[in-house]
C-alpha positions in Angstrom: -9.8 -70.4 -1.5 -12.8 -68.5 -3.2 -15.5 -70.1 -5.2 -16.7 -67.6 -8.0 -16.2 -65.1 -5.1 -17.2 -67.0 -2.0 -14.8 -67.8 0.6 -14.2 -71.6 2.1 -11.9 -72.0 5.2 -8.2 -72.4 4.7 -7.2 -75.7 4.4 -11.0 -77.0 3.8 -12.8 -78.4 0.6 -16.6 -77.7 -0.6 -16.5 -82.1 -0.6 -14.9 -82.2 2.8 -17.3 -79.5 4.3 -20.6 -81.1 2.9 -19.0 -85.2 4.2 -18.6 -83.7 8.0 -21.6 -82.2 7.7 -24.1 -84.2 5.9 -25.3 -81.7 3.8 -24.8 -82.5 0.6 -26.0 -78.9 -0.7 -23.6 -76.9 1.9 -22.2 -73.7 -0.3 -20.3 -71.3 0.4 -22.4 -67.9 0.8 -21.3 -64.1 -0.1 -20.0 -62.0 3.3 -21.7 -58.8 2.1 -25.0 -59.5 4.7 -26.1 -58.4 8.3 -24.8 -60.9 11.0 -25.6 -60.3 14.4 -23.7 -62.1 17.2 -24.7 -64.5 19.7 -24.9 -64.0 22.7 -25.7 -60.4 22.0 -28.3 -59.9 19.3 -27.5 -56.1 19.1 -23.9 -57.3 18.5 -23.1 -57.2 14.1 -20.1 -59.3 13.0 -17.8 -58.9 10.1 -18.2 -62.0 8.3 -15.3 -63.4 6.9 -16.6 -67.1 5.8 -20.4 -67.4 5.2 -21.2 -71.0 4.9 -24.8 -71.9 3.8 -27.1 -75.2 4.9 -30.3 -74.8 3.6 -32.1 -72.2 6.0 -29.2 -72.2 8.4 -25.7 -70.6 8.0 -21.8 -71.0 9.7 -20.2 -67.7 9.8 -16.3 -67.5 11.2 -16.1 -63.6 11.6 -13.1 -61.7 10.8 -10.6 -61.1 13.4 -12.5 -63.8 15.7 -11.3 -67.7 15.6 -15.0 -68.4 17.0 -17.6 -70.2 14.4 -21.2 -69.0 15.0 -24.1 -70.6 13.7 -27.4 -69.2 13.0 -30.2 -68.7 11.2 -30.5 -67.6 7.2 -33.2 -65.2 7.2 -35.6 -64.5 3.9 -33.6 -60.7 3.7 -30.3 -62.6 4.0 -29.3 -61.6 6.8 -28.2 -64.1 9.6 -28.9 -64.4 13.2 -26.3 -66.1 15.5 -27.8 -68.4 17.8 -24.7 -71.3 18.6 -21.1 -70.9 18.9 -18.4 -73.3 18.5 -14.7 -73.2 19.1 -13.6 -74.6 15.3 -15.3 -75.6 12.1 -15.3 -79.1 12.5 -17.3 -79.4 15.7 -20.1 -76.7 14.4 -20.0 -78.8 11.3 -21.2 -81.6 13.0 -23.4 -79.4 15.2 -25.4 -79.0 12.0 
């Protein structure tokens, strides 16, 4: 599903993202930005989901069924710092 070009998770709505995680201002955020992985910082990611939570971000990058979470930087770009297996436990990492 794509909101006016931004991609939510398969099966997921914007409502049910922003009730698990408490943010009721969670959008979803355009791929086309630097993420770089965590562990390795010198590691970029192909973001296939960008989710945005004020000043922090859930990316699921393509080809990867990992969630990372990170930082949302002023430029855009995001900085992995967490990972989780699936969306609902980063979600509620938040």
């Amino acid at each position: 599903m794509t909101t006016t070009g931004r991609h939510l998770p398969a099966g997921w709505t914007l409502e049910e993202i922003r009730d698990v995680s408490g943010d009721r201002e969670a959008i979803p955020l355009g791929i086309d930005r630097v993420v770089t992985g965590w562990p390795d910082q010198d590691e970029r990611l192909r973001p296939e989901i960008v989710l945005g939570f004020h000043g922090l971000c859930i990316v699921k990058a393509a080809d990867d069924p990992l969630w990372y979470m990170g930082s949302l930087n002023d430029d855009g770009s995001v900085i992995c710092w967490s990972i989780y297996d699936d969306l609902h436990e980063a979600l509620r990492g938040l």
